[in-house]
VEXNUNU-241971 format. One record per atom (N, C-alpha, C, O, CB): residue in three letters; x, y, z. Coordinates in steps of 0.1 Angstrom, whole numbers, padded with zeros to 4 digits, always signed. Glycine has a CB too. Example, Ala and Ser with C-alpha at 12.3 -4.5 7.8 and 13.67 -1.06 7.14 Angstrom:
2
Ala+0132-0057+0078
Ala+0123-0045+0078
Ala+0132-0033+0078
Ala+0142-0033+0085
Ala+0113-0045+0090
Ser+0128-0022+0071
Ser+0137-0011+0071
Ser+0129+0000+0079
Ser+0134+0011+0080
Ser+0141-0006+0057
# end
This chain:
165
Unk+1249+0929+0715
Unk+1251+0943+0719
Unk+1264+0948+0715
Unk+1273+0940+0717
Unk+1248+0945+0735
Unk+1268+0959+0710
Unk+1277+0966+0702
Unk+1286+0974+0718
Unk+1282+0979+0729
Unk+1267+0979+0690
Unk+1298+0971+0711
Unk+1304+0976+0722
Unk+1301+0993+0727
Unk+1303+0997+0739
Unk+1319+0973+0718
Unk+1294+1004+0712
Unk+1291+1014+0725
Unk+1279+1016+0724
Unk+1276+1028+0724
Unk+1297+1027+0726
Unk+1269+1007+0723
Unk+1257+1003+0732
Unk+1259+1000+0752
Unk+1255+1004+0763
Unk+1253+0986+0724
Unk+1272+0989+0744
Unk+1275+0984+0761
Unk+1278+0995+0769
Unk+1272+0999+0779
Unk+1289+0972+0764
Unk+1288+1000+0764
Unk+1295+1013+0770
Unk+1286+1023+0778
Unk+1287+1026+0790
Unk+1302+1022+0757
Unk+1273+1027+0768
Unk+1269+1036+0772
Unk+1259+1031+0782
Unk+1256+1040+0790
Unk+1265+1044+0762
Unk+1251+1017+0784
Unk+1245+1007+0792
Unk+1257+1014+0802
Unk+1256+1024+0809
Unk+1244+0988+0786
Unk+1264+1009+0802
Unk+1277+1008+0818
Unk+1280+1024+0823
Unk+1284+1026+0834
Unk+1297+1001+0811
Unk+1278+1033+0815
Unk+1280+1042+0819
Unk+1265+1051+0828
Unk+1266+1058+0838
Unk+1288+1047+0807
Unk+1252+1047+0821
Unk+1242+1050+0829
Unk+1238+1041+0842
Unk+1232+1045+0852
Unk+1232+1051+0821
Unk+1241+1034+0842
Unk+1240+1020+0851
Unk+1251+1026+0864
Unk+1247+1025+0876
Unk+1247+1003+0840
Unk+1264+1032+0861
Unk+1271+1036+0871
Unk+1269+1047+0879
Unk+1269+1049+0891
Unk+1280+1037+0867
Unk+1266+1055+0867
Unk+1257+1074+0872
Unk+1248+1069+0879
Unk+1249+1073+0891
Unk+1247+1085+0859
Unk+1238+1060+0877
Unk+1224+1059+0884
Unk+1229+1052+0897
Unk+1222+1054+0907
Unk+1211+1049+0875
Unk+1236+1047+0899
Unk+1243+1035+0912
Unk+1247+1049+0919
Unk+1240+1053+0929
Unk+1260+1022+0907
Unk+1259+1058+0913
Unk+1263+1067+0925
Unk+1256+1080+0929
Unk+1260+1089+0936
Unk+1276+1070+0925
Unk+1244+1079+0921
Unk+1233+1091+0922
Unk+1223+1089+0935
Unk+1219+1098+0942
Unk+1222+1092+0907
Unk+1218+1073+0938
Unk+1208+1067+0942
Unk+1219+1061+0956
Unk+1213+1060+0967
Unk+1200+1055+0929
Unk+1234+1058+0955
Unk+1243+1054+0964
Unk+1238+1067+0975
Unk+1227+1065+0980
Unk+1261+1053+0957
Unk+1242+1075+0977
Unk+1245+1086+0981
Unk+1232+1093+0989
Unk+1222+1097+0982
Unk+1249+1093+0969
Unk+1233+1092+1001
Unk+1226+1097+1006
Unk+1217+1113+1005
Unk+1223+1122+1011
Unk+1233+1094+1014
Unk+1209+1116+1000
Unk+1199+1124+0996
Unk+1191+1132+1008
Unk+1188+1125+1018
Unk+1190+1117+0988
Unk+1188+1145+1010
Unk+1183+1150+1017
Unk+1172+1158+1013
Unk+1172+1167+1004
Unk+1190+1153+1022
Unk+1161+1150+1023
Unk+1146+1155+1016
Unk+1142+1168+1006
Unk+1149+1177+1010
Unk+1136+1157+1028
Unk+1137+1170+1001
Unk+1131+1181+0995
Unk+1125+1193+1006
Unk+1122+1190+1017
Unk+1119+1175+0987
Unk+1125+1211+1002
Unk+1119+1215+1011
Unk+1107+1217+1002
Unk+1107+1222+0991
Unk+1125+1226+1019
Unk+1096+1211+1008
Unk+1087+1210+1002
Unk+1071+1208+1014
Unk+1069+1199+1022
Unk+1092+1199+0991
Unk+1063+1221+1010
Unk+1048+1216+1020
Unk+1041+1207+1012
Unk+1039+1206+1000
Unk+1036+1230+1025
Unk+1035+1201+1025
Unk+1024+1190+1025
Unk+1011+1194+1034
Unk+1013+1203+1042
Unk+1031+1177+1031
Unk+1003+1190+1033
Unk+0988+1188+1042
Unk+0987+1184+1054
Unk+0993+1173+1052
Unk+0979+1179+1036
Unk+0985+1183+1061
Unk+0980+1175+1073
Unk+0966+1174+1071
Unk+0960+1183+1065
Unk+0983+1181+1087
Unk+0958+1165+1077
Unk+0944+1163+1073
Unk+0935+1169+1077
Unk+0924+1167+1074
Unk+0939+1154+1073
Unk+0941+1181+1089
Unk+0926+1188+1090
Unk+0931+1200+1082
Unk+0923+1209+1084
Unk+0919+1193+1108
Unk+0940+1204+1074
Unk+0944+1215+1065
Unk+0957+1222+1064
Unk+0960+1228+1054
Unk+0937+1225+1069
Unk+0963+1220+1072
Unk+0971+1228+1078
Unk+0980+1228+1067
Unk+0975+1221+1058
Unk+0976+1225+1092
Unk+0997+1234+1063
Unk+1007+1234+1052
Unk+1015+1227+1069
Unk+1013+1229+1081
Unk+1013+1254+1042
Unk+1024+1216+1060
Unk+1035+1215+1068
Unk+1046+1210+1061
Unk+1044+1206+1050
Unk+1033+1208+1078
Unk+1058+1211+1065
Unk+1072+1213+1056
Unk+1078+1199+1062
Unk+1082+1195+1072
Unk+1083+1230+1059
Unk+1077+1196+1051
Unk+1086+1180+1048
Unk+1098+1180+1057
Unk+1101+1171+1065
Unk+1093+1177+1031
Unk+1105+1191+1054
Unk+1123+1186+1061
Unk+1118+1188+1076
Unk+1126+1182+1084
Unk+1140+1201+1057
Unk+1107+1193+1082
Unk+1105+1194+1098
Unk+1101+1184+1106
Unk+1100+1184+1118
Unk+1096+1204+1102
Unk+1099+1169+1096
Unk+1094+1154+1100
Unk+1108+1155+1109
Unk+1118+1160+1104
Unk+1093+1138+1086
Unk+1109+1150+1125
Unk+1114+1147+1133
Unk+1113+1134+1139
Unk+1102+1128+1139
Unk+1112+1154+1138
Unk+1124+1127+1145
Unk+1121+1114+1155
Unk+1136+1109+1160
Unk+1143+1098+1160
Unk+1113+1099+1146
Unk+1136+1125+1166
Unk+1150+1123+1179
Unk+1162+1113+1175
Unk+1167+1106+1183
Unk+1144+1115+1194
Unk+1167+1113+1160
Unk+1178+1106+1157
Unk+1173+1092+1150
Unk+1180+1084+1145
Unk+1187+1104+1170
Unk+1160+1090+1151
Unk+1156+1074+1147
Unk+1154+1075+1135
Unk+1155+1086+1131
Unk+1144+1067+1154
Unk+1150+1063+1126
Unk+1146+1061+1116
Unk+1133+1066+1110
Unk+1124+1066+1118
Unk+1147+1052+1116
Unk+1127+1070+1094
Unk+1114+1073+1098
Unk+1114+1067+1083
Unk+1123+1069+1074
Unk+1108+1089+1105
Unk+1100+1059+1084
Unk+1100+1056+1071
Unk+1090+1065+1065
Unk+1081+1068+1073
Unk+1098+1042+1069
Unk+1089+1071+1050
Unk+1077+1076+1042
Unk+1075+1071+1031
Unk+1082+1074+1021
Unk+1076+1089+1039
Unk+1065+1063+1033
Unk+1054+1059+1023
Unk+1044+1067+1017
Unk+1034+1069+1023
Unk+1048+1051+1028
Unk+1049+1073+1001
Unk+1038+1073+0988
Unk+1028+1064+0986
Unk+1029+1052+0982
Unk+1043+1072+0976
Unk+1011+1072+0990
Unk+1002+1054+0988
Unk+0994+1066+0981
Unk+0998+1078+0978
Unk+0993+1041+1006
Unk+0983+1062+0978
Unk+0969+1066+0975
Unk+0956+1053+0976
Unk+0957+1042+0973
Unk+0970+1073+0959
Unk+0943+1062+0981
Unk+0932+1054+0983
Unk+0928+1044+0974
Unk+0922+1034+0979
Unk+0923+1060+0985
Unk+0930+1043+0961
Unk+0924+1040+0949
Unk+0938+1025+0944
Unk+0936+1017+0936
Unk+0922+1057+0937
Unk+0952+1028+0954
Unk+0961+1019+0955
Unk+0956+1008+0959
Unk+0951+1011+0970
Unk+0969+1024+0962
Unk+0954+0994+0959
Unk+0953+0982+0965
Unk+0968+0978+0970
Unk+0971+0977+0982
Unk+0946+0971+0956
Unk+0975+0976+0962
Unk+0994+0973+0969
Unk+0991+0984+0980
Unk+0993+0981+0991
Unk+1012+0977+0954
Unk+0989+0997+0977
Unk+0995+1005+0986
Unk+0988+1005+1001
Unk+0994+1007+1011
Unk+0996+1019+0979
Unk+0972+1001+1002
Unk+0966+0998+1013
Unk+0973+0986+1019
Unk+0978+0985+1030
Unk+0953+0996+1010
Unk+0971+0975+1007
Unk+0976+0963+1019
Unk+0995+0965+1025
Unk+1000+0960+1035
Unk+0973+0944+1010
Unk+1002+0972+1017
Unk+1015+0973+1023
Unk+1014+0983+1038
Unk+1022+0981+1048
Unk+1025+0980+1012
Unk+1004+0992+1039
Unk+1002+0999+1050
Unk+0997+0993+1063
Unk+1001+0994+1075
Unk+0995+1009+1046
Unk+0984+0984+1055
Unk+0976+0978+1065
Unk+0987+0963+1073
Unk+0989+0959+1084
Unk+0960+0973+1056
Unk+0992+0959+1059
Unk+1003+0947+1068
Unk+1012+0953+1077
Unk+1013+0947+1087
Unk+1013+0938+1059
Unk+1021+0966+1076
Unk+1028+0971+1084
Unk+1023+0976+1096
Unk+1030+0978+1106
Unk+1034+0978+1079
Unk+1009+0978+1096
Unk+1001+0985+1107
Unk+1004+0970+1119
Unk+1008+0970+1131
Unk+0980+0991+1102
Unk+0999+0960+1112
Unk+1000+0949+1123
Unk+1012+0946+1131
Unk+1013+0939+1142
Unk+0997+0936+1118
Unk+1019+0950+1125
Unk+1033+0949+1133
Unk+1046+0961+1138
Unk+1057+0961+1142
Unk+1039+0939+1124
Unk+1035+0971+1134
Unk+1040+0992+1135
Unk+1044+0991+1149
Unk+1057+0991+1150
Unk+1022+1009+1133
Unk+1038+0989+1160
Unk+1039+0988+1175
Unk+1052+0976+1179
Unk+1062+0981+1183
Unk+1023+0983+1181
Unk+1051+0961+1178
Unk+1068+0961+1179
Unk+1082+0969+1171
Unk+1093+0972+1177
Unk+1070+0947+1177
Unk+1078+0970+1157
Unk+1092+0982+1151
Unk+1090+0991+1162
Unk+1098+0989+1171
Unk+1091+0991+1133
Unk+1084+1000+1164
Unk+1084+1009+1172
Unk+1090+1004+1188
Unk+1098+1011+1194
Unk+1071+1013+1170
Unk+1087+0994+1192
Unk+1094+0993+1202
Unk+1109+0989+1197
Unk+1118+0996+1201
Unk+1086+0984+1212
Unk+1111+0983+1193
Unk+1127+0975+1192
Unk+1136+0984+1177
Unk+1146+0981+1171
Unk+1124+0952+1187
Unk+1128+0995+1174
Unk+1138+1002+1161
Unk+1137+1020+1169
Unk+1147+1027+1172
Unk+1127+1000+1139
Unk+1126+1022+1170
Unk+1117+1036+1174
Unk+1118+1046+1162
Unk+1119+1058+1161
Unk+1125+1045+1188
Unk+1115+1032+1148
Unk+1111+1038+1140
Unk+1102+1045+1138
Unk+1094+1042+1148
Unk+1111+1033+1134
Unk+1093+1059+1128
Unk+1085+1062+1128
Unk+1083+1061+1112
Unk+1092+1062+1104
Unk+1084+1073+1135
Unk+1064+1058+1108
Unk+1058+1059+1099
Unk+1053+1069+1096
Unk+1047+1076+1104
Unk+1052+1051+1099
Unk+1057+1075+1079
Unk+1045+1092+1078
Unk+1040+1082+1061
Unk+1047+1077+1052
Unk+1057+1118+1076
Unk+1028+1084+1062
Unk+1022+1080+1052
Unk+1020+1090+1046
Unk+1017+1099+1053
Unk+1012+1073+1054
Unk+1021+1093+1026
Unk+1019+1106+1020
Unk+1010+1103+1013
Unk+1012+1093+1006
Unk+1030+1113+1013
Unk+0998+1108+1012
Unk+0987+1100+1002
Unk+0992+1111+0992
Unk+0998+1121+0995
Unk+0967+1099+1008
Unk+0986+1107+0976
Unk+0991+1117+0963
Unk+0973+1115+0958
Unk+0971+1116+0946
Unk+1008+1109+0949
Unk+0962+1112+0965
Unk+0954+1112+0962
Unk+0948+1131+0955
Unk+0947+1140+0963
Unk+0948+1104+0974
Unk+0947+1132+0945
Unk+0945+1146+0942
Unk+0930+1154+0946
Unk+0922+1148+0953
Unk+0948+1147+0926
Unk+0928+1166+0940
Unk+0914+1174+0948
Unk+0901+1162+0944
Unk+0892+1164+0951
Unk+0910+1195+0939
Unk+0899+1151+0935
Unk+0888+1149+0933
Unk+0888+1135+0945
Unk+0877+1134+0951
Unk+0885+1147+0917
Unk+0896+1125+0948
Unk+0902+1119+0958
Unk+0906+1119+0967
Unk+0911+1110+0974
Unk+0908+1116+0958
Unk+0904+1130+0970
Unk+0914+1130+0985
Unk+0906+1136+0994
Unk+0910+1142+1004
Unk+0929+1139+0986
Unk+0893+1135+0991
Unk+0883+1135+1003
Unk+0882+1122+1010
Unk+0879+1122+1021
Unk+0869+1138+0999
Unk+0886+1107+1004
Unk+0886+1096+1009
Unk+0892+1092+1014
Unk+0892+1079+1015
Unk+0886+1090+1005
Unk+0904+1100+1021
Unk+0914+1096+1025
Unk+0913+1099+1039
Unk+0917+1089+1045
Unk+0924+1101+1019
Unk+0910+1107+1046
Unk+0907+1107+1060
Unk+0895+1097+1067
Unk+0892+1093+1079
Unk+0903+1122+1062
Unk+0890+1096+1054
Unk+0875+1084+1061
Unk+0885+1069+1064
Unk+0885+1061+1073
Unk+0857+1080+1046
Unk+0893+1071+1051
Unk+0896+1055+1050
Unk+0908+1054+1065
Unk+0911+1045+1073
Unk+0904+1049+1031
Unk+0912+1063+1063
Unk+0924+1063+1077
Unk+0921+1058+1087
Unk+0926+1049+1094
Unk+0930+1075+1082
Unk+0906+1067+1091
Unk+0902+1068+1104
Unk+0894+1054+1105
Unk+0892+1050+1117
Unk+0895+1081+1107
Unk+0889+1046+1095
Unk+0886+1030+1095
Unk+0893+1023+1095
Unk+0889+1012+1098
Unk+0880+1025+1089
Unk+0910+1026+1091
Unk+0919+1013+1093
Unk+0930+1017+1107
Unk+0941+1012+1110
Unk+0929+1011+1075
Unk+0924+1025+1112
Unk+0928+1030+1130
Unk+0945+1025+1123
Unk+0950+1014+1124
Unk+0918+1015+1150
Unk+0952+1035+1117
Unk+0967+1033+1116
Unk+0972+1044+1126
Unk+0966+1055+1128
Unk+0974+1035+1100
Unk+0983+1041+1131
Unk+0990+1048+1136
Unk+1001+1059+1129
Unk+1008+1065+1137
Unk+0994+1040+1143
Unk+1002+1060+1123
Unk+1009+1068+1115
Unk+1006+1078+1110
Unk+0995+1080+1104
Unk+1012+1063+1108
Unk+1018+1092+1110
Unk+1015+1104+1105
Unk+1010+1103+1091
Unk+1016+1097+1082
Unk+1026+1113+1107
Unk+0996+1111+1090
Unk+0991+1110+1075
Unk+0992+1122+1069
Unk+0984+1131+1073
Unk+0976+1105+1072
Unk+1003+1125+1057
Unk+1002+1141+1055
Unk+0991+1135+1036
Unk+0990+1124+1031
Unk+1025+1154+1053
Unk+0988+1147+1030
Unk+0982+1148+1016
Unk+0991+1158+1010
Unk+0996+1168+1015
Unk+0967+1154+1015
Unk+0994+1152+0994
Unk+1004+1160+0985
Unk+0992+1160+0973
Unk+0994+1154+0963
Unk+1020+1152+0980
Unk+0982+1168+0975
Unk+0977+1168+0964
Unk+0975+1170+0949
Unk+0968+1166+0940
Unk+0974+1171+0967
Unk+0986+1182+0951
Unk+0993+1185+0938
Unk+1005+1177+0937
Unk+1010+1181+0926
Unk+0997+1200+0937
Unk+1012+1170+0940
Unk+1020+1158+0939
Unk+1035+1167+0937
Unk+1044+1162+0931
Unk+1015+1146+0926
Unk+1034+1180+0944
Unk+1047+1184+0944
Unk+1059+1179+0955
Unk+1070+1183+0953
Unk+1046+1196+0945
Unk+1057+1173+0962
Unk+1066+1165+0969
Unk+1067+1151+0963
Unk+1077+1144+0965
Unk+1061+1164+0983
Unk+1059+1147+0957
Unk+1059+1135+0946
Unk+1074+1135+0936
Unk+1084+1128+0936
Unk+1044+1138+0935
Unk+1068+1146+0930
Unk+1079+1150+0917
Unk+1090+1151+0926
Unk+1098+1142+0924
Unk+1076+1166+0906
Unk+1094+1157+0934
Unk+1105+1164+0939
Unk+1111+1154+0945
Unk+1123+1155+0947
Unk+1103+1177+0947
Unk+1104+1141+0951
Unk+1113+1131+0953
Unk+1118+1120+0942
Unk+1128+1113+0942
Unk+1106+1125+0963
Unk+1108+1120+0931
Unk+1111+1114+0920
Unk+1103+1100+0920
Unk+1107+1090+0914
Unk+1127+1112+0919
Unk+1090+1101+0927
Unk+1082+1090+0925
Unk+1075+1092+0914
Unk+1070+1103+0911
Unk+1074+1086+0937
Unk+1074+1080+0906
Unk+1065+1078+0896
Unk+1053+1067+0897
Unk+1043+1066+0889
Unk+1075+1076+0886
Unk+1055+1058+0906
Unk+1043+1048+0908
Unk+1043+1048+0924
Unk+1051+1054+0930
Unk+1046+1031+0901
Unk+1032+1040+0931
Unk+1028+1038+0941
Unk+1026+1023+0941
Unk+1021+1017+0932
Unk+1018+1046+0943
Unk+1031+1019+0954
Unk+1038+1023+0967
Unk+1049+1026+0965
Unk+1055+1017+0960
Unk+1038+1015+0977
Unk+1057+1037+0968
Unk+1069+1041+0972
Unk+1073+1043+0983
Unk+1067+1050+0990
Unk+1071+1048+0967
Unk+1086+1038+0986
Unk+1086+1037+0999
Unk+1105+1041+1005
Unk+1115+1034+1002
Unk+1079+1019+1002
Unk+1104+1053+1012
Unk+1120+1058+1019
Unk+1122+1056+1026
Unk+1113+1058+1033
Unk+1125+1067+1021
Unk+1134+1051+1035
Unk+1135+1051+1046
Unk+1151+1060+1046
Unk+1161+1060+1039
Unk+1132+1037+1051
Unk+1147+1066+1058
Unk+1154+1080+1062
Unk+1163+1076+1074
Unk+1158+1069+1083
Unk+1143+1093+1067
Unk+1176+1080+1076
Unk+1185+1075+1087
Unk+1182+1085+1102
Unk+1172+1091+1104
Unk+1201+1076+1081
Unk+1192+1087+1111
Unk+1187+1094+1121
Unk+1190+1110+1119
Unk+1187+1120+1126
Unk+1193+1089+1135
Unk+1197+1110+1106
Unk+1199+1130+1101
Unk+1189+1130+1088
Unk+1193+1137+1078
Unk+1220+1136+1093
Unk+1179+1124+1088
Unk+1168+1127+1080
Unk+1173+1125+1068
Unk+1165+1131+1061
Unk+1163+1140+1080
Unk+1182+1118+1058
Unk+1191+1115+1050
Unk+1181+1103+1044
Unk+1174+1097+1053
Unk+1206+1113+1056
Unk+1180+1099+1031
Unk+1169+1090+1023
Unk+1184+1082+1024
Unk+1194+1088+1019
Unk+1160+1097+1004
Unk+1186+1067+1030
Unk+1190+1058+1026
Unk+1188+1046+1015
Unk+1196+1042+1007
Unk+1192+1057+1033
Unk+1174+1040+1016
Unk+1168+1031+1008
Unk+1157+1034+1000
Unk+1151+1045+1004
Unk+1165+1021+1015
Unk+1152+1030+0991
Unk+1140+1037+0985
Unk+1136+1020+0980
Unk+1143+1010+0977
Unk+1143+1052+0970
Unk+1122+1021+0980
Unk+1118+1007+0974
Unk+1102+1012+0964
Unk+1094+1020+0969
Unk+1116+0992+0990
Unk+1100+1007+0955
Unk+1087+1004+0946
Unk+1083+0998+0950
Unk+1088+0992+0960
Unk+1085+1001+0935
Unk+1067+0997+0943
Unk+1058+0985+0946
Unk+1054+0976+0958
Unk+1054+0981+0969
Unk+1061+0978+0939
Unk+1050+0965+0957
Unk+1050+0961+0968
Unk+1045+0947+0966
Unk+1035+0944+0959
Unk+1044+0969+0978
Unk+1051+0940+0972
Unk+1044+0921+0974
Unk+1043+0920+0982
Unk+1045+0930+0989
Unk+1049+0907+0972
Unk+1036+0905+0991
Unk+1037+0902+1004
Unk+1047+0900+1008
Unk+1053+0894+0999
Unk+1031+0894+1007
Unk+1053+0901+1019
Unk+1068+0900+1020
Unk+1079+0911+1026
Unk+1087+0910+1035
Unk+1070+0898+1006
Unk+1076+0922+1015
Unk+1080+0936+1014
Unk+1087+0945+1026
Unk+1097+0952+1028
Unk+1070+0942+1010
Unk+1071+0938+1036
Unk+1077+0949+1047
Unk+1089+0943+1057
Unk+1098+0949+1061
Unk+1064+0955+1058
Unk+1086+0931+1060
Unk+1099+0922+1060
Unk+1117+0926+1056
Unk+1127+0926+1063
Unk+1094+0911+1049
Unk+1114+0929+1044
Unk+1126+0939+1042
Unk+1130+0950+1044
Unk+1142+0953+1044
Unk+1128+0939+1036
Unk+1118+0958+1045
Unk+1119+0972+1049
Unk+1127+0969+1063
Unk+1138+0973+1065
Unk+1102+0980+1050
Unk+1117+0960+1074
Unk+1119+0960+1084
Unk+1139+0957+1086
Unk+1147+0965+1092
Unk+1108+0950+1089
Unk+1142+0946+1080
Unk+1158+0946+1077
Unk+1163+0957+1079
Unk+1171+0960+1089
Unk+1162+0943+1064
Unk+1160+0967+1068
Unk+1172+0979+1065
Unk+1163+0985+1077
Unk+1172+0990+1084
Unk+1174+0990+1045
Unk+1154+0987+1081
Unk+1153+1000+1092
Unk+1165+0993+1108
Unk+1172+0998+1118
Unk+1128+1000+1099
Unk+1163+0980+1103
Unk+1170+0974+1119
Unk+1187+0979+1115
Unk+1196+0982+1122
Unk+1168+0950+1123
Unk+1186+0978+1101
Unk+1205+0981+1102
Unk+1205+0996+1107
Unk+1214+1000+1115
Unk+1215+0978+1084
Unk+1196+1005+1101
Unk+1205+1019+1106
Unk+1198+1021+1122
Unk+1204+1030+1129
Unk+1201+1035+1094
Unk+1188+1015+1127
Unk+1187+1017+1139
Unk+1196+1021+1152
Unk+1206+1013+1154
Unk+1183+1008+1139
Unk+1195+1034+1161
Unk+1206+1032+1172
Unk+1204+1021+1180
Unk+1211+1019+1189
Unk+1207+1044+1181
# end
């Protein structure tokens, strides 16, 4: 590598570090709720606590089983973080009739909004699924994570315990 190859490597590599460092504040942007309704992203509340939001869609396998493994263990975080889960499905108008059936069979606890047009998608800057934020107690995006293995929520759970009150 040529020194301004390297250069210019070091110099995006630093931008992207203190772009992504830096605490971010949600988009104002509506979403769905699943019997219809418009509701506005920045009005997600949870009295100073943590809230995580997860990008999934039905047609996702990572993104079901990262939801469904966190569901088994949603009720202790919640007691010992008082974190909250809002799941965003990006399932679009031909999909996203499947998304209220499949919810209501995998009995999750968690707020389920729809971005059908995936404008809260773009505006956060997801490009694949599972994507996954977790937000401090001033609604502020601290962590962001892709994809998902087994494992995953494990770490999620980490960074939710560090900003925890």
């Amino acid at each position: 590598m040529n020194k301004k190859t390297l250069f210019s490597f070091l110099a995006i590599t630093l931008f992207t570090t203190i772009i992504f460092a830096q605490e971010r504040a949600l988009p104002n942007k509506e979403v769905k709720t699943l019997d219809g309704s418009n509701f506005n992203i920045t009005d997600i509340e949870n009295d100073g606590n943590p809230i995580v939001i997860s990008f999934w869609a039905t047609w996702c396998k990572p993104c079901k089983k990262e939801l469904n493994n966190i569901a088994e263990v949603y009720e202790d975080w919640q007691d010992e973080t008082a974190v909250k889960l809002i799941a965003i499905s990006i399932d679009d108008s031909r999909s996203m009739m499947r998304v209220k059936p499949y919810v209501n069979a995998s009995d999750w606890e968690y707020e389920i909004y729809l971005d059908p047009n995936s404008d809260l998608k773009r505006a956060m800057g997801v490009s694949t699924v599972p994507h996954t934020f977790l937000l401090n107690g001033e609604n502020k995006i601290v962590w962001q994570h892709q994809g998902y293995v087994d494992g995953d929520e494990n770490k999620l759970y980490e960074q939710i315990k560090k900003i925890a009150n």
